[in-house]
N, CA, C and O of each residue as an XYZ file, in Angstrom:
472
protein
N       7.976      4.414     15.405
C       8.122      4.878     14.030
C       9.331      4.214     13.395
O      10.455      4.066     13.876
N       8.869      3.852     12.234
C      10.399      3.209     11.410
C      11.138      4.449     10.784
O      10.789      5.412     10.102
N      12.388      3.962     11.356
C      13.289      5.089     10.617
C      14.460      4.713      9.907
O      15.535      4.677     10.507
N      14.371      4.382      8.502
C      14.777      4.307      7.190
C      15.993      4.047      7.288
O      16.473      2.987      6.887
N      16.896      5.306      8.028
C      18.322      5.552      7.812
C      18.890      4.642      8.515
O      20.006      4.226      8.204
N      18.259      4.207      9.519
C      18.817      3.552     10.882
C      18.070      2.010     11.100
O      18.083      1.483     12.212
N      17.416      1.347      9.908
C      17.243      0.281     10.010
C      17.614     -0.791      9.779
O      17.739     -0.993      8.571
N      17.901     -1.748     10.513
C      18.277     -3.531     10.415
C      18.308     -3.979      9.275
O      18.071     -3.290      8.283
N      18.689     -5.542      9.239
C      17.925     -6.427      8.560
C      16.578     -6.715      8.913
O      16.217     -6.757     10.090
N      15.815     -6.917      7.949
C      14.265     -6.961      7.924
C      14.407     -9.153      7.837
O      14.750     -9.995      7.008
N      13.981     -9.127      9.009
C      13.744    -10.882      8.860
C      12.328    -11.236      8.932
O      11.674    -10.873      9.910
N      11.728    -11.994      7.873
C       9.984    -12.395      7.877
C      10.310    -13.921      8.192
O      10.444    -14.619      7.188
N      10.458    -14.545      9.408
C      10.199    -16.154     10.058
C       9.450    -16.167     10.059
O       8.972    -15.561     11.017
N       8.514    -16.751      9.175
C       7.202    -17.621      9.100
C       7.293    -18.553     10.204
O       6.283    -18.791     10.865
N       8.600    -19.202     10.519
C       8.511    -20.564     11.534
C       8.122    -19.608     13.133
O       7.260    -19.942     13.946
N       8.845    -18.642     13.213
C       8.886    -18.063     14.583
C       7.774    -17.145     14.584
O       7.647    -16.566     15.663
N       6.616    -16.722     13.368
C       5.487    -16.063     13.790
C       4.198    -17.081     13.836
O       3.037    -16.751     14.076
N       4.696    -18.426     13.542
C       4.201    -19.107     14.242
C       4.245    -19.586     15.813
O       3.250    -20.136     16.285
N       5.087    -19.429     16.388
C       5.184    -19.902     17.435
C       4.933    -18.643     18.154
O       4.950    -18.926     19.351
N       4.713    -17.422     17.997
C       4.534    -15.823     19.137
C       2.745    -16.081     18.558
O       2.226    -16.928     17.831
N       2.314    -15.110     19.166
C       1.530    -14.983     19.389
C       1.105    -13.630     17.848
O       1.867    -12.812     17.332
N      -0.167    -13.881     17.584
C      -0.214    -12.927     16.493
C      -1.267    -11.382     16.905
O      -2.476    -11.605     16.850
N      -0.859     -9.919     17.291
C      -1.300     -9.279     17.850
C      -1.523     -7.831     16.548
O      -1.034     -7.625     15.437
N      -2.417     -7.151     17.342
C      -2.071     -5.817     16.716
C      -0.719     -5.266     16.347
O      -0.746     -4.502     15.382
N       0.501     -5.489     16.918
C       1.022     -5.098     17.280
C       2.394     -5.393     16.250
O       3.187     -4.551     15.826
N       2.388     -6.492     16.069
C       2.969     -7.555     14.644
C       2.216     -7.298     13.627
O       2.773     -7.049     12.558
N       0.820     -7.295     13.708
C       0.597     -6.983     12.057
C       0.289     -5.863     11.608
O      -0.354     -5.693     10.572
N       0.787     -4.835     12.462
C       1.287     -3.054     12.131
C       3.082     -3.065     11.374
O       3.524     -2.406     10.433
N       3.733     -4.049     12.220
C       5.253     -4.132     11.882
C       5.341     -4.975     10.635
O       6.122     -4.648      9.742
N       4.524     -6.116     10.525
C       4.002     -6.786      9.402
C       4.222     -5.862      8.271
O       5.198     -5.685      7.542
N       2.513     -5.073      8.347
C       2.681     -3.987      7.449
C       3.708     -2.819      6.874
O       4.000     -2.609      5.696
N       4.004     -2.372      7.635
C       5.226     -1.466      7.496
C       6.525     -2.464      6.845
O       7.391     -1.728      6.373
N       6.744     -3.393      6.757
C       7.845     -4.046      6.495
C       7.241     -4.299      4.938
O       7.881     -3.940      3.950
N       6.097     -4.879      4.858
C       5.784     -4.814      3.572
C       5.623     -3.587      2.345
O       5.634     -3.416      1.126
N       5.511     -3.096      3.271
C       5.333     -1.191      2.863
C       6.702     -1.175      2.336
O       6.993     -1.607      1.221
N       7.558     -0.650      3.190
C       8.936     -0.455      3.278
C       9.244     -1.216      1.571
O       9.551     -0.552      0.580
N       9.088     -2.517      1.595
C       9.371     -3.277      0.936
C       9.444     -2.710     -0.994
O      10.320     -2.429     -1.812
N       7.549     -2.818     -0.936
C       7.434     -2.342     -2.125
C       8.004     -0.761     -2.028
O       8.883     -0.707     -2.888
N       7.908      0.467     -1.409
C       8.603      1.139     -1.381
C      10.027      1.394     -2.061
O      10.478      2.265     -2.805
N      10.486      0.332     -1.515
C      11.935     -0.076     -1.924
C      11.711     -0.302     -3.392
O      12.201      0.436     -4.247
N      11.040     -1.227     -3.632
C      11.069     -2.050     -4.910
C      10.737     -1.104     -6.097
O      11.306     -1.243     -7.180
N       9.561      0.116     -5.817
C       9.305      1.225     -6.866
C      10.632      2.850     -6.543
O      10.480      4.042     -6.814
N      11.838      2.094     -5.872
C      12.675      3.119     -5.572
C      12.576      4.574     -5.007
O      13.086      5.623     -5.400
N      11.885      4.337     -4.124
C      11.492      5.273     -3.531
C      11.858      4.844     -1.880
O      11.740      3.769     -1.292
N      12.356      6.194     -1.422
C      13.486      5.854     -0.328
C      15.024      6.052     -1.009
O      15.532      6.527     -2.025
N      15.516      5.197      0.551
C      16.867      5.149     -0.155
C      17.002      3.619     -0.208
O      16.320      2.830      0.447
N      18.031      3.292     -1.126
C      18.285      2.154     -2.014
C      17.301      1.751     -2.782
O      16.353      2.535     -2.839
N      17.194      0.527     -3.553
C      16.681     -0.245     -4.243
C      16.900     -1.795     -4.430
O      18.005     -2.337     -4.402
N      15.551     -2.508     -4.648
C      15.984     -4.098     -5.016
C      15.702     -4.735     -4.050
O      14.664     -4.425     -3.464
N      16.554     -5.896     -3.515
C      16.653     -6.697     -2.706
C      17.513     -5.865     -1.735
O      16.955     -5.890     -0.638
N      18.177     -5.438     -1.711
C      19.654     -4.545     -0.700
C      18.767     -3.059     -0.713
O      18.373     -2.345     -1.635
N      18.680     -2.986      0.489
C      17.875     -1.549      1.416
C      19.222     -0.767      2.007
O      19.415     -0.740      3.222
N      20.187     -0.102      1.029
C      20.624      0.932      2.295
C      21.268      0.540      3.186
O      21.412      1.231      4.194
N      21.862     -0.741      3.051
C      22.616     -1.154      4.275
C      21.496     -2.076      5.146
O      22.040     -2.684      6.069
N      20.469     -2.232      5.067
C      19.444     -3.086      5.331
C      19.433     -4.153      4.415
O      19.346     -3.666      3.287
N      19.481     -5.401      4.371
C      18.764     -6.733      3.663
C      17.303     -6.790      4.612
O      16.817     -6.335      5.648
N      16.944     -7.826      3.287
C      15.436     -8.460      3.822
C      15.399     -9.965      3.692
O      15.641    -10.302      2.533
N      15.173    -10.975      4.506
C      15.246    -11.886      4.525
C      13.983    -12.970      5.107
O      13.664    -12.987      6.295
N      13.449    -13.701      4.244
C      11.937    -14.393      4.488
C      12.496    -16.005      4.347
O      13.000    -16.578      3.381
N      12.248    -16.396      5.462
C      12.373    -17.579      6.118
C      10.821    -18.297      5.905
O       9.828    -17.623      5.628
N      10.801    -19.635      6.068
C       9.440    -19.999      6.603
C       9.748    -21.764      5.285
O      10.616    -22.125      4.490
N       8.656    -22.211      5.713
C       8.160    -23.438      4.695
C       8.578    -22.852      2.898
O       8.820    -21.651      3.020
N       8.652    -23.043      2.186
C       8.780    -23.199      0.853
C       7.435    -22.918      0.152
O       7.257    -22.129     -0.775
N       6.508    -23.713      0.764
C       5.395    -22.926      0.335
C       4.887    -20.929      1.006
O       4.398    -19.990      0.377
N       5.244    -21.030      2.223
C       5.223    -20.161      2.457
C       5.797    -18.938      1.821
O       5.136    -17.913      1.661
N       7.237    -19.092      1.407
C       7.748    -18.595      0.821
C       7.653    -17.524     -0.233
O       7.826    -16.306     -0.214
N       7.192    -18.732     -1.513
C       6.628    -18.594     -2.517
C       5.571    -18.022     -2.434
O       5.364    -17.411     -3.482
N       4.080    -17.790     -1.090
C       2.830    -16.975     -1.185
C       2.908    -15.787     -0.913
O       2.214    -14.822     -1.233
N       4.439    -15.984      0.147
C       4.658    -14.276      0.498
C       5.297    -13.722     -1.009
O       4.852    -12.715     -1.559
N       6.023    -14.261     -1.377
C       6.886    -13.488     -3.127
C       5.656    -13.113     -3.948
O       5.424    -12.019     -4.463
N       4.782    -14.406     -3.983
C       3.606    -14.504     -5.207
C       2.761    -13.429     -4.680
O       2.257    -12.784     -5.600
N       2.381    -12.948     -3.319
C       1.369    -12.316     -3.342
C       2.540    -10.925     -3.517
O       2.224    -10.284     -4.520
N       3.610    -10.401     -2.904
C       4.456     -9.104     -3.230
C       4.469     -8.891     -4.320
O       4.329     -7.714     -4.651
N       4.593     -9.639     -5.082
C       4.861     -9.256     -6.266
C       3.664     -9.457     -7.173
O       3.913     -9.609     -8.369
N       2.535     -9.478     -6.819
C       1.309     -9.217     -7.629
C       1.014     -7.964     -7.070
O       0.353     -7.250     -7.824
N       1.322     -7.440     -5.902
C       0.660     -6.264     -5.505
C       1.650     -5.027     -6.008
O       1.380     -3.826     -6.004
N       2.614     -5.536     -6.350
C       3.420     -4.565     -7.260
C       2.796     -4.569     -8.691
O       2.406     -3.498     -9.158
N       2.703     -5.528     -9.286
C       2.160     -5.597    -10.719
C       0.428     -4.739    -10.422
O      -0.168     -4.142    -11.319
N      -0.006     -4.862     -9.227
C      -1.688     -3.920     -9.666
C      -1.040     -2.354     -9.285
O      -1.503     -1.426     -9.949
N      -0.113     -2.062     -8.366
C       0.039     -0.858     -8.282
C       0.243     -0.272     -9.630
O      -0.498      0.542    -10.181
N       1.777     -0.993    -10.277
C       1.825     -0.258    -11.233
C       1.059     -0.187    -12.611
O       1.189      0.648    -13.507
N       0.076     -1.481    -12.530
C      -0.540     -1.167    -13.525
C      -2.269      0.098    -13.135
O      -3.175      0.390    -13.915
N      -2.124      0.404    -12.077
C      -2.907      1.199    -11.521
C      -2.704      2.793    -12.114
O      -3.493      3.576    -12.641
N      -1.133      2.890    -11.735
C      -0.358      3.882    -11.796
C      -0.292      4.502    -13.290
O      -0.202      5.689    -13.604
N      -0.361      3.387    -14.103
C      -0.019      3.140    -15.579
C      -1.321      3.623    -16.357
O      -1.286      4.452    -17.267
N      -2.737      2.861    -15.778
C      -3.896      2.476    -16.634
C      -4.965      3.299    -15.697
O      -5.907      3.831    -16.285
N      -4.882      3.416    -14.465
C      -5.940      4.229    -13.767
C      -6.638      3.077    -13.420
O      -6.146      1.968    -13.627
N      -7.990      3.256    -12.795
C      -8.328      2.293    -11.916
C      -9.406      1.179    -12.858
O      -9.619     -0.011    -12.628
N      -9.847      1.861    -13.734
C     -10.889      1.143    -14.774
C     -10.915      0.560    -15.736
O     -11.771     -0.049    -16.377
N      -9.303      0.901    -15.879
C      -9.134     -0.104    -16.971
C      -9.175     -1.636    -16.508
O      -9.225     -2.094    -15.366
N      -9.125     -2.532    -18.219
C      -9.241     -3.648    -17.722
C      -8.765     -4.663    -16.940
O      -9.238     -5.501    -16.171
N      -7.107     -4.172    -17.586
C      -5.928     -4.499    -17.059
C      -5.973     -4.420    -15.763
O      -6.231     -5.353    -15.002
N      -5.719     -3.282    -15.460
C      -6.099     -3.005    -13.681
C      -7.091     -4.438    -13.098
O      -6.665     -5.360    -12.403
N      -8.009     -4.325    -13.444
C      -9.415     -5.225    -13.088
C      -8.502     -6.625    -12.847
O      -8.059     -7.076    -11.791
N      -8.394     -7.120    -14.164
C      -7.434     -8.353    -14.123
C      -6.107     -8.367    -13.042
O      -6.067     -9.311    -12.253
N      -5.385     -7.687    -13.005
C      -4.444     -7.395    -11.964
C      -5.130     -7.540    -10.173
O      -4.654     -8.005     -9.138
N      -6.146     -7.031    -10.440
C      -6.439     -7.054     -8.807
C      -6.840     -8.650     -8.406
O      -6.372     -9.241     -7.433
N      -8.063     -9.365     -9.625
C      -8.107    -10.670     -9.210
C      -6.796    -11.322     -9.377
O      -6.743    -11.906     -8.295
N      -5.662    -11.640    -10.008
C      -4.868    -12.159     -9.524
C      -4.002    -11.594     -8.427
O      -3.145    -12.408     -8.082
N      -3.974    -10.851     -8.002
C      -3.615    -10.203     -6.569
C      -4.531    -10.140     -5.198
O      -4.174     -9.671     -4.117
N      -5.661    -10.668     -5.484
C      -7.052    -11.157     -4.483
C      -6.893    -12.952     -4.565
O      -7.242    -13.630     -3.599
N      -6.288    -13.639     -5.919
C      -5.850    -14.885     -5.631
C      -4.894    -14.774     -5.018
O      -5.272    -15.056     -3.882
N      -3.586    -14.487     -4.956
C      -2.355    -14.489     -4.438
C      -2.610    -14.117     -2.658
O      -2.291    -14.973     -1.833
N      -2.983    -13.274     -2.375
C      -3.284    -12.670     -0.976
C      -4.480    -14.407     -0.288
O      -4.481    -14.991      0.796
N      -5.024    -14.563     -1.159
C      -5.866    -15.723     -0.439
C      -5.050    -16.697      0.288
O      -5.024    -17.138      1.437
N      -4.234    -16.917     -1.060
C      -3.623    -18.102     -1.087
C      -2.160    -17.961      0.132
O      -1.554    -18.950      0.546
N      -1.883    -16.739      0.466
C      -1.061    -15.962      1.252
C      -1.629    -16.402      2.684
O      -1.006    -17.096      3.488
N      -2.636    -15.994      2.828
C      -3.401    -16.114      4.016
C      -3.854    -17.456      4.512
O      -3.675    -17.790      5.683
N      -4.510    -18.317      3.522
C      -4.092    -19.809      3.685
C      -2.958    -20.467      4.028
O      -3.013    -21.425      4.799
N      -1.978    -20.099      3.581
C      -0.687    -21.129      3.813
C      -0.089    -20.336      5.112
O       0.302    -21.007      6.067
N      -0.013    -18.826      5.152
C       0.550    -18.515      6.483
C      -0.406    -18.450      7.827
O       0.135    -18.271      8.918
N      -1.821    -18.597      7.730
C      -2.253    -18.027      8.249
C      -2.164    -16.306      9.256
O      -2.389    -15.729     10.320
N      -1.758    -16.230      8.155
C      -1.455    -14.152      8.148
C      -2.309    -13.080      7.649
O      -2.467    -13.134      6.429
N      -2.839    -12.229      8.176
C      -3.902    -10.940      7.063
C      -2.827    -10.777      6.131
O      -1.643    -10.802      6.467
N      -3.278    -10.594      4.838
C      -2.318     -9.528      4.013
C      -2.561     -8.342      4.470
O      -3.754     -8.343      4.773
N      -2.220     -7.585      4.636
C      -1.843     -5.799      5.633
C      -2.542     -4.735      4.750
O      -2.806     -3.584      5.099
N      -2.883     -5.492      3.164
C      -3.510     -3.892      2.226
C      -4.636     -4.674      1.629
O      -4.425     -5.830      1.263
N      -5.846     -4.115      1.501
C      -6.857     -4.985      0.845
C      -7.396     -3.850     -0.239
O      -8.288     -4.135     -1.038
């Protein structure tokens, strides 16, 4: 179980989850880190932003990589809250999810990684 009060720096090495092996087991911690993340980001928890509470988060990897992990986080923030905002039928919403179904593709292409929420 992750426990909030008492957690690290959060490091995402793209270079070094290439080289382990990719299991159940990583893309549960995967998830939860991404969780955690947006969590953080809609302030909920403790801290906010980039700075967790005495926790940083730090994403390593290729440049492209980089950029698919940000591009797809931060589209899946933009459908939450426009979810949150508009409900699920609006149009907006609609539009929000395909560019957040591009971003996650394009996520999964360059890292070869699941995105963790579909």
């Amino acid at each position: 179980m992750l426990n909030e009060d008492k957690l690290g720096d959060i490091v995402i090495d793209f270079e070094e989850i290439r080289e382990n092996e990719l299991n159940e087991s990583f893309l549960a911690a995967f998830g939860n880190w991404v969780k955690l993340i947006l969590n953080r980001t809609f302030g909920q928890g403790k801290g906010s932003g980039s700075y967790f509470g005495g926790s940083s988060v730090k994403v390593r990897g290729t440049k492209a990589e980089v950029k698919a992990f940000a591009k797809a986080l931060g589209d899946e923030k933009k459908y939450i809250e426009a979810v949150r905002k508009h409900g699920l039928d609006n149009p907006k919403v609609t539009s929000n999810k395909a560019k957040l179904n591009k971003a996650v593709k394009a996520f999964e292409r360059t890292t070869g990684i699941k995105w963790p929420f579909k």
